[in-house]
C-alpha positions as CSV (number, residue, x, y, z in Angstrom):
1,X,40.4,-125.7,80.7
2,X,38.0,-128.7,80.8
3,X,35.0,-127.9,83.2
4,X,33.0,-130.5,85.0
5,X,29.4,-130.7,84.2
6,X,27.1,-132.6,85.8
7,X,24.7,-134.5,84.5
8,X,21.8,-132.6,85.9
9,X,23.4,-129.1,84.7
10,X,23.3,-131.1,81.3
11,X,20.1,-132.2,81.5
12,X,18.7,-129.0,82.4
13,X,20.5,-126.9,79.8
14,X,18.5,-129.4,76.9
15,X,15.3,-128.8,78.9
16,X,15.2,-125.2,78.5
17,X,17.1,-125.5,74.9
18,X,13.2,-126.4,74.6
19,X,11.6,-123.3,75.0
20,X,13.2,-121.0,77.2
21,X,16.0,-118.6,75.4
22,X,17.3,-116.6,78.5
23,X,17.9,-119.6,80.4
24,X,19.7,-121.2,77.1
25,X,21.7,-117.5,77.2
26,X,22.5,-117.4,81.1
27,X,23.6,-121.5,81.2
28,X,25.8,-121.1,78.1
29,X,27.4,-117.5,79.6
30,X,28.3,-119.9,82.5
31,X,28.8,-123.2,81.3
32,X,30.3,-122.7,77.5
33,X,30.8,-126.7,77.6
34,X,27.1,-127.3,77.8
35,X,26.7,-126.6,73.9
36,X,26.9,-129.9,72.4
37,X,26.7,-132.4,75.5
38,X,23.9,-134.6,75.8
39,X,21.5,-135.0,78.3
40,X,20.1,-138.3,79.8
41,X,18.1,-139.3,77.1
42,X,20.4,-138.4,74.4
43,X,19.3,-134.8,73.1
44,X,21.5,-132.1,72.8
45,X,20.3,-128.4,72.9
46,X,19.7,-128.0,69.4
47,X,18.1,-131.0,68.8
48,X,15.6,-130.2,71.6
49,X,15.1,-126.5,69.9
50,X,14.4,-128.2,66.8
51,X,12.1,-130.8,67.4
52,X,10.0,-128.1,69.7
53,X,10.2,-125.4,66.5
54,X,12.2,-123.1,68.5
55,X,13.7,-121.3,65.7
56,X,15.5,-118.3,67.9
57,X,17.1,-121.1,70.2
58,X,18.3,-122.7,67.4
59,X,19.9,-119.7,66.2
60,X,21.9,-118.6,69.0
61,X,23.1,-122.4,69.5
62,X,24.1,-122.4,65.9
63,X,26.1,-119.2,66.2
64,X,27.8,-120.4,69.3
65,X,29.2,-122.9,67.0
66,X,25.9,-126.1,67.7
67,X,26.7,-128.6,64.3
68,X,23.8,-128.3,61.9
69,X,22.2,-131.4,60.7
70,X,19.5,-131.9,58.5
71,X,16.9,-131.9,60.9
72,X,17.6,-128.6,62.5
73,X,18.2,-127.0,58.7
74,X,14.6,-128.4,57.7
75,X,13.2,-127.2,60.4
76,X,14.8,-123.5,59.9
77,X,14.1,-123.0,56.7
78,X,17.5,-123.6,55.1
79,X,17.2,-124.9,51.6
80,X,20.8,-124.4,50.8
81,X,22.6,-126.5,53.6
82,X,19.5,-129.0,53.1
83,X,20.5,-129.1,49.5
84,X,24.4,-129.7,50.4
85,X,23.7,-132.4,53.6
86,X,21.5,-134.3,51.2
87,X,24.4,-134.2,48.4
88,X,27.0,-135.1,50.6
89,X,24.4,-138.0,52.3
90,X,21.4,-138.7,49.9
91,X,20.7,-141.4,52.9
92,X,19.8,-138.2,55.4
93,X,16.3,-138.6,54.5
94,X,15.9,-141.6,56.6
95,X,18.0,-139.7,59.7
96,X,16.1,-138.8,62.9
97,X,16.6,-136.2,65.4
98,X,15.8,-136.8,69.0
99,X,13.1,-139.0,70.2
100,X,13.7,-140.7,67.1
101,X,12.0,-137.8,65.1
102,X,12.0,-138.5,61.3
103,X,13.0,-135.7,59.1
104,X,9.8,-134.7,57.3
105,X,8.4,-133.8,60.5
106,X,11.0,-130.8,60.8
107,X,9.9,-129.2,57.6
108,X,6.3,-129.6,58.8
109,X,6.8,-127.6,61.7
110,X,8.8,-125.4,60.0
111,X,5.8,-124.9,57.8
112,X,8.4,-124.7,54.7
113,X,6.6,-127.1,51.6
114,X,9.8,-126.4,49.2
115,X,12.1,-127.9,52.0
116,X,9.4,-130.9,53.1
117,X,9.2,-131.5,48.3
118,X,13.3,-131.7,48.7
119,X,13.2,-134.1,50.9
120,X,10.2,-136.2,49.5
121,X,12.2,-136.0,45.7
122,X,15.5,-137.4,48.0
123,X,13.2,-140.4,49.4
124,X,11.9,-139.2,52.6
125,X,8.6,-140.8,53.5
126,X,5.7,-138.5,54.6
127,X,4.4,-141.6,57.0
128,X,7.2,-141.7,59.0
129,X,7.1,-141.7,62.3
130,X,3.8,-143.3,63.3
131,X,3.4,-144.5,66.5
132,X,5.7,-141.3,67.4
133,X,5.7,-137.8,65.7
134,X,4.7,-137.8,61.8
135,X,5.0,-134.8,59.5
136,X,1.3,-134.6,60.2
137,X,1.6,-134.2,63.6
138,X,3.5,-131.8,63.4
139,X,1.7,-129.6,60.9
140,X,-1.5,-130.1,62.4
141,X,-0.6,-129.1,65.7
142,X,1.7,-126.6,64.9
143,X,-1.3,-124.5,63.4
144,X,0.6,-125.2,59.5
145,X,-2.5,-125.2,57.3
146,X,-1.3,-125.3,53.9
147,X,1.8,-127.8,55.1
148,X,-1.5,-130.1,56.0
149,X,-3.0,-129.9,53.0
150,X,0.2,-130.4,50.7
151,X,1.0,-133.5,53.2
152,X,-2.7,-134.8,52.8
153,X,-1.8,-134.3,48.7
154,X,1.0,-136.3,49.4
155,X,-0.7,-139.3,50.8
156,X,0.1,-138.8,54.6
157,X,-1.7,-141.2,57.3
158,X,-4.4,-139.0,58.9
159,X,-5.6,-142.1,60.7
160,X,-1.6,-142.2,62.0
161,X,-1.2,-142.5,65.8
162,X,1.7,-140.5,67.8
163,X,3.4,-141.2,71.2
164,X,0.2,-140.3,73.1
165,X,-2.5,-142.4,71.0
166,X,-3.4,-138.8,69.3
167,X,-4.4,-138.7,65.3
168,X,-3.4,-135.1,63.7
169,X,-7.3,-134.5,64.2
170,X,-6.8,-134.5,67.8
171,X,-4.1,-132.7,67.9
172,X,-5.2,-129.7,66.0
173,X,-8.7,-129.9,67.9
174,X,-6.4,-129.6,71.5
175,X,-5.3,-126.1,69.9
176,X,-8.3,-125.1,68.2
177,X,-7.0,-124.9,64.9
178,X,-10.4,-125.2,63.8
179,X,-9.3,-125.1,60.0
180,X,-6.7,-127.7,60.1
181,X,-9.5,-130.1,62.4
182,X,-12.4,-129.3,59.2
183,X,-10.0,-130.3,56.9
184,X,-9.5,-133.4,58.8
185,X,-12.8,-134.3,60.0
186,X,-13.9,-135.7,56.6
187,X,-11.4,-138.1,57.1
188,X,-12.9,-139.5,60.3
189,X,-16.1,-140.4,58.6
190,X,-16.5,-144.0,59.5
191,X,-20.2,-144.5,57.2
């Protein structure tokens, strides 16, 4: 039996696919058809879990059968199905999830360096992004210490801008990540 969604239903299933599990659980109980629609502005559930580091949403869409792309794997931790999508599409490196999200920022906020060196040996540029959500953003204000400094080591932008005007620097300030902002701050030396 095809249900009718509406469009709101939709949109609302994607918004709490971004950070609110019961509501993800209740809406899919009732709506099984919500899974893989698209809201409005063109993200699905898991794509909204993903690009918000929601690693238990992501889950339960997955087992209820979500597809699994190469953002959402980077961002979960999963080397082998990273591995595979990148042998079957060595072009996935330039893919982006929603909001145009570029892959390296997945593995940042995953905080997982072997996934973010797999994808940098396939071609995947540590910059990209800028002027939206780089790798660096995402490490930095995702609390990832160690996934800044191996992205730092890897010549990422710290002067990069995202959506909001914000360098990583801010962002890690905004969450008082007070490591991640003094490994920064040397960066921001102007003399």
């Amino acid at each position: 039996m095809n249900e009718f969604l509406s469009q709101d239903t939709i949109n609302n299933f994607v918004v709490a696919a971004h950070h609110d599990l019961p509501k993800v659980k209740e809406m899919l109980a009732a709506h099984t058809g919500l899974l893989n629609e698209s809201a409005e502005w063109f993200e699905s559930g898991i794509q909204a879990a993903a690009h918000t580091g929601q690693r238990e949403i992501a889950q339960y869409l997955l087992d209820q059968g979500a597809p699994l792309d190469i953002c959402t794997a980077a961002m979960m931790g999963f080397g082998d199905d990273v591995d595979a999508i990148l042998k079957d599409e060595p072009e996935a490196t330039q893919y982006t999830g929603a909001h145009d999200i570029p892959t390296m920022f997945f593995a940042a906020i995953g905080n997982n360096i072997p996934i973010a060196e797999k994808l940098l040996n396939a071609g995947a540029n540590v910059n990209a992004g800028e002027g939206g959500n780089t790798a660096l953003h995402g490490a930095a204000g995702s609390g990832h210490l160690e996934m800044v400094r191996w992205l730092l080591a890897h010549d990422a932008n710290p002067y990069a801008l995202d959506y909001n005007g914000k360098m990583p620097i801010d962002l890690a300030e905004s969450e008082n990540f007070t490591e991640i902002a003094d490994l920064l701050r040397p960066y921001m030396k102007t003399d």
